[in-house]
N, C-alpha and C positions, 0 to 999 in steps of 0.2 A: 934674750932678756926675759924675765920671770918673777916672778910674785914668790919671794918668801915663804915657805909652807913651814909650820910647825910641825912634828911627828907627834899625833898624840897616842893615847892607849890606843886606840884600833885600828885597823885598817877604812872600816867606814867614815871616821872622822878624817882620815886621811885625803879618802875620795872624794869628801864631801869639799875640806878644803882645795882640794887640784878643782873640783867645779866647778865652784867660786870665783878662784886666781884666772881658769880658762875665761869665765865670763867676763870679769874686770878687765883682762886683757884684749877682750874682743872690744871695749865698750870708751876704755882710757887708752889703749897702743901703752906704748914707751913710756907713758905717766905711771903706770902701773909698776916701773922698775920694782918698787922700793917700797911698796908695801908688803904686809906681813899678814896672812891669814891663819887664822886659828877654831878649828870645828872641836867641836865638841857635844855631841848627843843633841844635833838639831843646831844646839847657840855657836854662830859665825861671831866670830872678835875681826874685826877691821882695824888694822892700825898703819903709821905713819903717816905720812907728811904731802900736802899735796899745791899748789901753786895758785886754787881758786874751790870758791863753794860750789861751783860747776860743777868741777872734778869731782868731790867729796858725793854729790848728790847723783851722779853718775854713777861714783863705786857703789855708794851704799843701792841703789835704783837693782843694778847687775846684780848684785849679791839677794838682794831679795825674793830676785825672778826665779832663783836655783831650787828647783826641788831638793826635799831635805830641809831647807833650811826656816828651822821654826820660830829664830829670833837673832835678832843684830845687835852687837856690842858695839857702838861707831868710837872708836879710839882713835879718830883721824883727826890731822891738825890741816889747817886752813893756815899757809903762811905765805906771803907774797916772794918771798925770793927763797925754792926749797932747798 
């Protein structure tokens, strides 16, 4: 089970996103299926779908801790049955 990575232009946006997904994953387990992470020169994009604002505030919490990372896109939805 894994975190969605985008491939962008570089390898560092790349790394930056596997980071991130490692973090999210250590922090949400198995919630994290189904997210989608996307680096780009510092700016994380957070997207899909998550079961509570817990969660949401978890991923975004993980993602901010990541070195590299100099700003969040929160593209995450908050729905009760995901």
């Amino acid at each position: 089970m894994s975190l969605t990575l985008s491939r962008n232009v570089t390898d560092d946006n790349y790394l930056l996103a596997s980071e991130v997904s490692a973090a999210m994953r250590e922090r949400l387990g198995r919630k994290a299926a189904k997210l989608e992470v996307v680096a780009r020169d510092g700016l994380v994009t957070l997207r899909g779908v998550l079961a509570s604002f817990y969660d949401k505030q978890l991923s975004l919490h993980a993602a901010k801790r990541v070195t590299g990372v100099s700003a969040l896109r929160d593209e995450l939805q908050v729905v009760s049955n995901p």
